[in-house]
N, C-alpha and C positions, 0 to 999 in steps of 0.2 A: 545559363552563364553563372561561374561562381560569385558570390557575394564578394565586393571587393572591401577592402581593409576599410576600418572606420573612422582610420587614422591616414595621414602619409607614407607611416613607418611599418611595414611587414613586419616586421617581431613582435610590434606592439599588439599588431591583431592577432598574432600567435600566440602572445600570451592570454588576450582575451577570452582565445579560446579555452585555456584551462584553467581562466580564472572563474570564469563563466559556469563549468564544470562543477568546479572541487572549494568554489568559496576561499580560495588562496588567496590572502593580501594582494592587493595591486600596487604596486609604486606610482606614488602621486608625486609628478614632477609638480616643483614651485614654480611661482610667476613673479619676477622682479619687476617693478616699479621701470618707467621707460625710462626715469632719469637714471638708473643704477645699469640698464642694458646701454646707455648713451655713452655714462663715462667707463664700464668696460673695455669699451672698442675703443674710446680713445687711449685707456694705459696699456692695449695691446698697438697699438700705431707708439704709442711712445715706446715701449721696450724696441718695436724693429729701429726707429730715430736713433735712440740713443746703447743699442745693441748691447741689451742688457737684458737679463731674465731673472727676476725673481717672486719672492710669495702672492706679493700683491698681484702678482699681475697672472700668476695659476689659479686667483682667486674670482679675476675677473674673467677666465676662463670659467669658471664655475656656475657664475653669474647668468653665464650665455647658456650653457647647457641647461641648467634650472630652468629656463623659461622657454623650451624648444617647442613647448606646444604651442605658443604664441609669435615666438619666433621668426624672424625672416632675413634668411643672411641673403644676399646681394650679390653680385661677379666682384665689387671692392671689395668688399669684407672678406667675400674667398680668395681673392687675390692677395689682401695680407695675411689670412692664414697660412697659404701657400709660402710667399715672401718671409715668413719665420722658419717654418719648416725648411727651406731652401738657406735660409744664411747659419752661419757661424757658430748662431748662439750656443748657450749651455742651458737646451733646454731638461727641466726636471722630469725624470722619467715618467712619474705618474700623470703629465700635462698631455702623454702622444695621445692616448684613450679621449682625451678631450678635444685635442684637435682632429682626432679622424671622425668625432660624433658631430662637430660643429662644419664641416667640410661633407658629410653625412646628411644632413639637415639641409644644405645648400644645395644638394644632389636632388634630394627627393620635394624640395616647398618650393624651386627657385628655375626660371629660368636659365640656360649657362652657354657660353658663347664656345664654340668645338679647341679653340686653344686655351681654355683657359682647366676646361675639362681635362683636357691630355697633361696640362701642366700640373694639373693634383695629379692624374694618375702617375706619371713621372715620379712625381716627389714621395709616395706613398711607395712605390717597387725602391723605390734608392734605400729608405729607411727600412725595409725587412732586408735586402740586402747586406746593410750596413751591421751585421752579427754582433763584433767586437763595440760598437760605437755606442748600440742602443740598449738598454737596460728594458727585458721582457716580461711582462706579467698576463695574467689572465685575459682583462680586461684589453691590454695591447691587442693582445688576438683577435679577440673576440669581434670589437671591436673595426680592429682595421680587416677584415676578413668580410665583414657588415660592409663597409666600405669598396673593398675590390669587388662586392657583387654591386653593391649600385653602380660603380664605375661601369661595371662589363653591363649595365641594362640601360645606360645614357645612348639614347640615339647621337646625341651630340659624340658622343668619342668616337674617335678615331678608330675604325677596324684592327690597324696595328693593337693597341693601347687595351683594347677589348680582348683579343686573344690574349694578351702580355697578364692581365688581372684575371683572366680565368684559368691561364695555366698555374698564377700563383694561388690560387683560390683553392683550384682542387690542391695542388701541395701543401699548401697549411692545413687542410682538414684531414687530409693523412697523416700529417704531419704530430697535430696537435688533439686529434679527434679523442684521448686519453682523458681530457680536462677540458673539451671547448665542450663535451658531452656531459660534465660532471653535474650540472646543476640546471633548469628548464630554464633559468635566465639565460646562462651562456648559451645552452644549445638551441635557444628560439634564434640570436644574431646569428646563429652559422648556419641555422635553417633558413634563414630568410635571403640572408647571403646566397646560399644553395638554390633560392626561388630565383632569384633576381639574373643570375648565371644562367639558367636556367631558361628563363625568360628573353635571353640577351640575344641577338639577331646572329651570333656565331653558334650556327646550329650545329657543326661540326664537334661540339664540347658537351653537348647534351647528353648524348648516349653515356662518356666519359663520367659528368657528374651523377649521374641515378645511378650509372652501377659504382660509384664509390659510397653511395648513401648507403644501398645496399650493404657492402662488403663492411662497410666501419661497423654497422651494427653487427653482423655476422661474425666481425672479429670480436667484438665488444660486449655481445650475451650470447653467445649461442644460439640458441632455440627462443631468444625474448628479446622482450624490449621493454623500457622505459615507458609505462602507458600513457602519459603526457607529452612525451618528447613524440611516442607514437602517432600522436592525434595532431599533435605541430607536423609533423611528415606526411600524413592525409593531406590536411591542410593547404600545405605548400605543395603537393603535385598538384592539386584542384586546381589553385594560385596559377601556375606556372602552363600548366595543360590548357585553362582557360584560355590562356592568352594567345596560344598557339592556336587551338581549334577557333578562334577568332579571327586571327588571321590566315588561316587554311596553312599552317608550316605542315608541307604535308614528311617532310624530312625528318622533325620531331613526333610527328605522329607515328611513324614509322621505326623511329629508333624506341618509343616505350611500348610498340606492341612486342619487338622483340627482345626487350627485356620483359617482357610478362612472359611469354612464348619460351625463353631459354632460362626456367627458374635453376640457380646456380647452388648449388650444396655447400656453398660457401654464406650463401645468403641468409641474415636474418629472417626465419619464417615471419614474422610478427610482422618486421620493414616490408616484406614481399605482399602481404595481408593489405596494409597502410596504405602502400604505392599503389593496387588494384585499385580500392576504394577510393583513393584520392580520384583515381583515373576514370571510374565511374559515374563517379558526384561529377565533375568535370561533364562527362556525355551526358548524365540525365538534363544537366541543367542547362546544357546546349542550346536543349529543344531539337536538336537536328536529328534527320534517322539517316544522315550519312556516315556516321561514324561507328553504325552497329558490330563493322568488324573489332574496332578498336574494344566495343563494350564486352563480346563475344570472348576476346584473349582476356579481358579484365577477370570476368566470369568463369571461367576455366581457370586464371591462374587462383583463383579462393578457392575451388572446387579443391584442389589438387591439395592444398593445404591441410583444409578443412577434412577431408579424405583422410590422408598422413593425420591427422590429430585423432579422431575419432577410433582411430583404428591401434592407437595409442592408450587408450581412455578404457580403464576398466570400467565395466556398468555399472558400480556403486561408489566409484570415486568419491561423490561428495558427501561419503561421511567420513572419509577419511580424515582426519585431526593432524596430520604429520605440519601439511603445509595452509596456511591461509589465505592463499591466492595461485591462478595459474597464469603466469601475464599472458602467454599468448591466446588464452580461452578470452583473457578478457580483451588484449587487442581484435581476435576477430570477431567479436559481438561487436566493441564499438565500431570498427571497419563496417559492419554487416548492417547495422545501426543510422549511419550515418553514409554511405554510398547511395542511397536512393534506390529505385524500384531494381529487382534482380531478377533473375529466371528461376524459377525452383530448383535446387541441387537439393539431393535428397543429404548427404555428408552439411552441408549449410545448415540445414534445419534440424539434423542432431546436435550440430556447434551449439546453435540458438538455445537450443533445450538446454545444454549442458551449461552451455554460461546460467543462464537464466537461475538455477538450480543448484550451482556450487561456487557462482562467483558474484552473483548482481544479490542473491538471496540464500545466503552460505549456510541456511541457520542449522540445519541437521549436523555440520560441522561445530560449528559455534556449541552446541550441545554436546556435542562428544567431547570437546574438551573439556566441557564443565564437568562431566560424571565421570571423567579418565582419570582428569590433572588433579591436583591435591588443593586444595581451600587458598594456598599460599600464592597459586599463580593467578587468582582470578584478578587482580586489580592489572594485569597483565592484558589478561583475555579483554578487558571491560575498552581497557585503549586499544588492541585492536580495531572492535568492533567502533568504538567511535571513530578511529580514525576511517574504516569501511564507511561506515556515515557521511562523511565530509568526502569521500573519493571519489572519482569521475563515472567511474564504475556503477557506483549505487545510483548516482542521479541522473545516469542514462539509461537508469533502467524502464521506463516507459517507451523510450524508443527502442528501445531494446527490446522487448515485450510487443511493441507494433512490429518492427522486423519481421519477428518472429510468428505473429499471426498471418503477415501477408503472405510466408513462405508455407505455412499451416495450409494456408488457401489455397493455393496454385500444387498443394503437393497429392501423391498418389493413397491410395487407399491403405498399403503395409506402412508409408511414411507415417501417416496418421495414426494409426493403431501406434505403432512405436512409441510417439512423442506423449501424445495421450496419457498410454499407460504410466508414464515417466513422472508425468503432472501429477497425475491422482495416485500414485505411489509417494510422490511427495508429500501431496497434503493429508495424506497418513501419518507419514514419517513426524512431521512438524507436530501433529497434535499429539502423541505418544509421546514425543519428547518434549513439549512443552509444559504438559503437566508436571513430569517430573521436573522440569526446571523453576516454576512457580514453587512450587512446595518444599524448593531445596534455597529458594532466594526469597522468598517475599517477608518482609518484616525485616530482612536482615542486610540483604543487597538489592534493595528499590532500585536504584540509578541502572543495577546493571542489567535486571531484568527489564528496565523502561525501557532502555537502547536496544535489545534484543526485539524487545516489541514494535519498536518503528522499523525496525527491518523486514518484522513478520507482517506488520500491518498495510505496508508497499507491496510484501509478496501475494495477500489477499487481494490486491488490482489487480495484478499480474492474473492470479488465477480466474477470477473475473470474469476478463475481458479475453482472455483466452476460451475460457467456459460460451461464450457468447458466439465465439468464431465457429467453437462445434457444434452450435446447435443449430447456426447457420447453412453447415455443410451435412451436418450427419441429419435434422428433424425435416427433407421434406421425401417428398412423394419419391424421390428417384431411389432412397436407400433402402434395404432390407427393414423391416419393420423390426425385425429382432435385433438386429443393432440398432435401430434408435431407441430402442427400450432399455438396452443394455448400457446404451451409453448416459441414457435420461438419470437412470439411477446412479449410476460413479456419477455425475456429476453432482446429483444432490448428496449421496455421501462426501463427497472432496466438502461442500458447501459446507455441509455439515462442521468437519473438521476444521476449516477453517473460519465458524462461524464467531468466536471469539474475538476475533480480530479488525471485526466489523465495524467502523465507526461511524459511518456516513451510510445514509440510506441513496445507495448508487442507484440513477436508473437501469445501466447494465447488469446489475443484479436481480433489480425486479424485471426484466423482462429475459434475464436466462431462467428463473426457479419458472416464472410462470410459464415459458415454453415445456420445459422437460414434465414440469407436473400435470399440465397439460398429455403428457404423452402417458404418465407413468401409472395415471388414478384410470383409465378406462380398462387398463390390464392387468388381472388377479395376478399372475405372475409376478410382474414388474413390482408390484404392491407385495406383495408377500417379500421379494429379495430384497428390497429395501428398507423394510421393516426389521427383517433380521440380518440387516447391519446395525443394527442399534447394538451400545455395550449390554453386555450381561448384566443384570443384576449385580452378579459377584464383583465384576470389576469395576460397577460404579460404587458399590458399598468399602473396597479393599484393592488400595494403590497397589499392585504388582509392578512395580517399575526397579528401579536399579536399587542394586545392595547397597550404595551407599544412603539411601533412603529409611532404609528397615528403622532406623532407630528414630524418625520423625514421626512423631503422633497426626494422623492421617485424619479428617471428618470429611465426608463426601461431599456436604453442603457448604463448604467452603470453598472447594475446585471450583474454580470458575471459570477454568477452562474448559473443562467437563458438562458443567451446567451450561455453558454457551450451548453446544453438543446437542445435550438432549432437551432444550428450546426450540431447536430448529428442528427437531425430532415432532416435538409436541405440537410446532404451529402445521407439517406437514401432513403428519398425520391425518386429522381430520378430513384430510382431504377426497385420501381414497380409501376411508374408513369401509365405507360402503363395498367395498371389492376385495375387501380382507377376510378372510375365513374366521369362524369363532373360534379357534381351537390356535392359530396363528396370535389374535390377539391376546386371548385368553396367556399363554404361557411367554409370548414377548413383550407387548405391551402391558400388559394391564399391571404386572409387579413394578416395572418404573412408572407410571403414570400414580398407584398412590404412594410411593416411593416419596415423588415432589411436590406432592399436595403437602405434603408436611418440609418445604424447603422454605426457611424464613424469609426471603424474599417474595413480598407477594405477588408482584408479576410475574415471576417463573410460576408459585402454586396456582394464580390464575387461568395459565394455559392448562394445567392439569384439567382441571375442574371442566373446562372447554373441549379436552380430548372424551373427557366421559360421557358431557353432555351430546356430542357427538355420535359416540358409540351407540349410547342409547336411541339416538333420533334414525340408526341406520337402518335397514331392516332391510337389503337384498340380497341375506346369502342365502343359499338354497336350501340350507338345514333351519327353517326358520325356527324349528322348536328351539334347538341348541342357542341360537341366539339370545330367543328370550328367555331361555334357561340361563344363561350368562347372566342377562342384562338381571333377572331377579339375586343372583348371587352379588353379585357385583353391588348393589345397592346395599346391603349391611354391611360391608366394609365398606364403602362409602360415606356411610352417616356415620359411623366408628370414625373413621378417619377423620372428619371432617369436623364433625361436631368438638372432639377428644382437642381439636386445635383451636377451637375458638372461644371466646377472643383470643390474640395473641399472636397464632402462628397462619390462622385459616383466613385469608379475603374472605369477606363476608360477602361479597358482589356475585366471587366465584361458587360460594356454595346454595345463595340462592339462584344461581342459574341450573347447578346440580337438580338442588330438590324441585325448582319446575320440570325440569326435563323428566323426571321421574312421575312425575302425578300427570306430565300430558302425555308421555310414549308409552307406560307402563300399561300392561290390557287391565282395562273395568275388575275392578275390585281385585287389585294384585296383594299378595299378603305382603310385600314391597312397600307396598301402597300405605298399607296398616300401620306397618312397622314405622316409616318414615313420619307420621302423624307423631305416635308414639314419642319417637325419640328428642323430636323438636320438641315436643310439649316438656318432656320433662327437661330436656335444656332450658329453656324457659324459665320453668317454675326453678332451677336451680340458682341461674343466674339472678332472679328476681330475691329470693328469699337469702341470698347472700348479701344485699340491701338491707339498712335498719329502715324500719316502719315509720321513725319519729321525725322526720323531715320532711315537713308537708311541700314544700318550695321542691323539693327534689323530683317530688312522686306526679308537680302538677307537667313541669316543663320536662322530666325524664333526658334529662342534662347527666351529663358526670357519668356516673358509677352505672345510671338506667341506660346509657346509649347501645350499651350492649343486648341486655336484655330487652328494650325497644325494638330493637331490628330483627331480632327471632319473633318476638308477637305481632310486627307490622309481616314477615314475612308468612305467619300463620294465616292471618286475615285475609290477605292472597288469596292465599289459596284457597281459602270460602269458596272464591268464583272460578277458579281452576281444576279442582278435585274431581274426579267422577262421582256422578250423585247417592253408586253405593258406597263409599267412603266419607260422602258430606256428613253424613249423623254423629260418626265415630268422631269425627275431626271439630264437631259442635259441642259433642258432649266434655272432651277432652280441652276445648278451648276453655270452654266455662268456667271450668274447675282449677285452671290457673286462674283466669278473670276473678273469680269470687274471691282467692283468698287476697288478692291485691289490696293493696288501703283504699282508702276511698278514694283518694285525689288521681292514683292508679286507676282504679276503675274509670272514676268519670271521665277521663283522657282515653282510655281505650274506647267506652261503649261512644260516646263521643264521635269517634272515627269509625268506629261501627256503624252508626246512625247514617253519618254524610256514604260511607261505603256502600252498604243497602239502598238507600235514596235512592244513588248514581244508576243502580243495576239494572240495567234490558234484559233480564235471565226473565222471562218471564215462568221457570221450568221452575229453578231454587228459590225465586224470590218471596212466597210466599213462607217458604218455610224456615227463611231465614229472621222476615219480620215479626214470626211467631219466636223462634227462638232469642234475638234480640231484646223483644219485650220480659218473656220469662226472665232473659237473664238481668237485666234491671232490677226486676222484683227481686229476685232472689241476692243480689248485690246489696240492696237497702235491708232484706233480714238478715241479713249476715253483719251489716251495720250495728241494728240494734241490739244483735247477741252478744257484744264486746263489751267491755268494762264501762261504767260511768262517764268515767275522765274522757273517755275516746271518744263515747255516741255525744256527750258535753259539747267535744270539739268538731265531731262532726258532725251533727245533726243540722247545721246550717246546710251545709256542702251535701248531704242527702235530699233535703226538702227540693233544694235547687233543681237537684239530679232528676227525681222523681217529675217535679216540674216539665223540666227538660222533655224527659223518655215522654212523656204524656205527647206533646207539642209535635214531638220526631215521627212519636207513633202515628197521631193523627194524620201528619204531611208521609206518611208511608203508606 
């Protein structure tokens, strides 16, 4: 059953609806005090007494209407409204609007006795009759039109009186339909009117009013409609239809299947869209399966539309820039949106794509204008797009987006291939063009690029939750295995592209990447095609985008549209590292991966560091030589790279995960191996010896300036018990020789943690040889002491003894 109004008044909930929509102001009626609604009534019983009309008393007119939500006019009250409108007076033009709202109110909150009914109806046909007498304006209409339909829906009136105000009804909205349609205020009263008529037990007028709803649009836009006034027209067939399949009018039921049935070329396609969908939502929400012929002509008469539109629609329409909306693309998404469950039409669910894509999420438009039009219209574009923000359109775009999956659902195999390809052609399109947009606004038009962003950032759900729907239908046992692999990877590409745009960690996202990668890491193929979808090198180092760009100074670690991109590149990666060929990584991954180890953000150079350690820990491709012929290459540009950044540019987290990965994957005594000692130590000793010596406070606590040079020789000592043991010597000998030359308060802080390290160790293999080492290197720490100047061994010759102390005590408990 439809949802009934929330109110008394049908317009009010008509407007609800697009206020509800599009965030439009609502008109807040006031509420006067009961002594002020008290003595109104009475200065309107004094003007009929003393049969006189003037200010004060259109003002107590006012009065009454201000306070209609609280409201309760009575059969008296209506009876002297009636009893004014009937005598002599000279009333002032702009008071008729307020007695047909007030006599309107008594219709719809009030009981009413069948002569007192017929007596406003009377009186309400004399005054539109009365041409010369009555002074017309908008609100008259509107207004009294609002009126003649509740007249025609009072069971209390009289049959005569009910035909007599719907034959006036439909004539004034022929009449007037130029201006009672100009604004969603006026056209919600003439719609509700339309409902109420509609609704009205003279069923013989039914047929009559839909097809003039029909026809006015059809004269009044062509090929469109008004997409609020639109959603008011759903609305009110729902309304109206309801009421009928409630009471089984099987006569009404029969007259809208055959206005669905004889679609008129005179007819508003948009109206014809609306009045399905009304008539749908109406069946779905029945609950009844009697009426499935009625759903069947609802369902055909969209088809047929939708058909005709489609077949209209060039395939790449939506980057066209000409026009910034299609009203009937987007009347039938909301129709399609908001009717309830449908049957699949394969033209339906190209509709759905096509709004989704050039009307609910325009952005590949929105771009074209920006690289087409000149700098001058953008404060132009920018309201646009805010005003798209605020439209009914964008904010139905989740339902819109469900529509659109259910029909994805129930559709055949070439449907889906179709729609599909449309999507992930999309989220192409958005990321190509995004960049160039960021790099042509950021700094300069913030505001306008943000609005763009919440557009894209909705469209990233959309693709989502769509994403979700085909992994459901394309990843189980019944499809081709080659299409689910094919499809695993466009989706993690789309993901890719639009991984920017991500703000919220959805769970529909984590359970679409984990399904497809799921599919896509056990198959080299799938892994190799998806890998080289990564950008080129060249085009991540050198924006090739629009001429109007040439002359903007580009850096690639700025794009951050990009750098989203190949994030989502780097967390996948590792995944089906293992099924990737060496010669595949080698020439597509491996130049972006230390490409971003050097990207100033350390969580993106993080995941670098993580793709390598990965690479390195893989080892099942069938050329295993080539691999770890890689993996040894790969390791001097990695300590180049890595070390050349730190401090400063290189996580230090992420490169000790590096250099472990290297000394456990690498085979027993790799010159990797070697080399990686090497280069750490003399990092080390560079960062140390760019320290002054004479700040004992510095050297004990290795605070400040030491915290760098601390976490390369905490990361050294590590690997003490990590290294293979033909490498421990070289990595002993080379430790030392930083250790000695450190001050003394350096030293005794390192050997120190040396001491409790050794203790710690269950090696029973290294440990002896580490205790021997240890101790030498004490000793040779203290002669190094005393070979220094006076002043020094002066200063520290306390802080030796101590040491020496110390090592004695350590040595023994070792």
């Amino acid at each position: 059953m439809a949802r009934q109004p929330q109110s008394f008044f049908l317009e009010e909930w008509l407007r609800s609806i697009i206020i509800g929509s599009s965030n439009k102001e609502v008109s807040v009626h006031s509420s006067s005090s009961a002594q002020a609604i008290i003595k109104a009534w009475a200065d309107l019983r004094d003007a009929l007494q003393t049969q006189s009309f003037h200010a004060h008393h259109v003002q107590a007119l006012k009065v009454l209407v201000d306070s209609q939500a609280t409201l309760h006019v009575a059969d008296p009250q209506a009876k002297l409204l009636i009893s004014i409108l009937s005598s002599q007076l000279s009333v002032p033009p702009e008071s008729y609007s307020l007695f047909f709202r007030l006599l309107y109110i008594w219709l719809r909150k009030s009981r009413q006795t069948s002569q007192a009914v017929d007596s406003a109806a009377n009186v309400i046909l004399r005054l539109f009759s009365q041409k010369p007498n009555v002074e017309r304006n908008s609100y008259f209409f509107s207004e009294g039109i609002l009126l003649l339909g509740a007249l025609s829906f009072q069971t209390s009136a009289s049959d005569k009186y009910k035909r007599l105000c719907v034959e006036l009804l439909s004539k004034l909205l022929e009449e007037t339909c130029e201006f009672i349609f100009s604004t969603d205020e006026l056209a919600s009263s003439a719609l509700a009117a339309a409902g109420y008529a509609l609704s009205s037990s003279v069923d013989v007028y039914f047929r009559g009013i839909l097809d003039l709803l029909l026809r006015i649009w059809g004269r009044k836009s062509g090929y469109s409609c008004n997409i609020s006034q639109g959603l008011m027209l759903l609305h009110v067939i729902e309304w109206a239809l309801s009421n009928s399949l409630n009471s089984r009018s099987l006569n009404k039921i029969d007259f809208v299947r055959e206005v669905l049935e004889q679609v008129k070329m005179d007819y508003s396609s948009s109206a014809v869209v609306m009045v399905a969908a009304g008539v749908l939502r109406a069946v779905n929400r029945s609950g009844s399966s009697g009426f499935m012929h009625l759903k069947i002509s609802a369902e055909n008469c969209i088809e047929i539309v939708a058909a005709d539109f489609v077949s209209r629609t060039k395939p790449l329409s939506y980057i066209d820039t000409q026009s910034m909306c299609n009203p009937l693309c987007q009347c039938m998404a909301l129709a399609l949106a908001r009717s309830g469950s449908i049957s699949f039409r394969a033209s339906v669910l190209a509709t759905l794509a096509l709004s989704l894509l050039t009307e609910v999420f325009p952005l590949p438009r929105i771009y074209g204008k920006l690289l087409k039009f000149p700098e001058e219209t953008w404060a132009a574009i920018e309201d646009e797009i805010k005003d798209h923000l605020n439209s009914v359109i964008f904010k139905e775009g989740g339902a819109i987006t469900a529509a659109f999956c259910n029909q994805y659902a129930l559709a055949d195999e070439n449907s889906r291939m179709a729609v599909e390809t449309q999507i992930w052609g999309y989220c192409q399109e958005v990321y190509l063009w995004h960049r160039q947009a960021r790099t042509l606004l950021v700094g300069r038009y913030d505001s306008l690029i943000g609005n763009i962003e919440k557009i894209a950032e909705s469209a990233f759900l959309m693709v989502v939750v769509f994403a979700l729907g085909v992994t459901k239908h394309r990843l189980d046992g019944r499809v081709n295995q080659e299409i689910q692999l094919e499809v695993s990877v466009k989706i993690l590409v789309s993901f890719s592209c639009m991984e920017f745009f991500r703000r919220l960690r959805l769970p529909e996202y984590v359970d679409t990447v984990r399904a497809v990668i799921g599919s896509v890491q056990e198959n080299e193929s799938a892994c190799v095609t998806f890998v080289e979808s990564m950008p080129s090198y060249d085009n991540l180092i050198n924006n090739h985008g629009s001429s109007s760009l040439q002359k903007l100074e580009y850096l690639w670690s700025l794009d951050e549209v990009q750098t989203a991109r190949i994030v989502f590149y780097l967390r996948v990666v590792p995944t089906c590292v293992d099924r990737l060929p060496t010669s595949v990584f080698k020439q597509s991954v491996a130049p972006i991966m230390f490409l971003y180890m050097g990207h100033p953000n350390g969580k993106v150079a993080r995941y670098s560091h993580s793709l390598f350690v990965a690479f390195l820990s893989s080892g099942k491709d069938p050329c295993v030589d080539d691999r770890v012929q890689l993996k040894e290459q790969l390791v001097f540009y990695y300590l180049e790279r890595s070390l050349e950044g730190y401090p400063g540019i290189t996580p230090f987290e992420g490169m000790a995960s590096g250099v472990a990965a290297i000394v456990r994957y690498l085979p027993a005594g790799s010159p990797s191996t070697f080399y990686c000692i090497h280069k750490l130590v003399e990092k080390a000793s560079s960062l140390c010896s760019a320290v002054g010596n004479d700040d004992c406070d510095l050297w004990q606590n290795w605070e400040g300036q030491l915290e760098h040079p601390k976490k390369v020789l905490d990361l050294l000592l590590r690997l003490l018990a990590l290294i293979d043991i033909q490498v421990l010597p070289s990595l002993m000998k080379s430790l030392a020789q930083v250790i000695v030359e450190l001050p003394v308060e350096g030293q005794s802080t390192i050997l120190n943690q040396l001491y409790q390290q050794i203790a710690e160790s269950d090696d029973v293999v290294r440990k002896p040889f580490l205790v021997s080492w240890v101790q030498s290197l004490s000793y040779l720490c203290t002669q190094e002491a005393e070979k220094k100047s006076p002043l020094l061994v002066a200063q520290t010759a306390s802080a030796a003894t101590k040491e020496s102390a110390s090592a004695n005590r350590i040595s023994a408990r070792l």
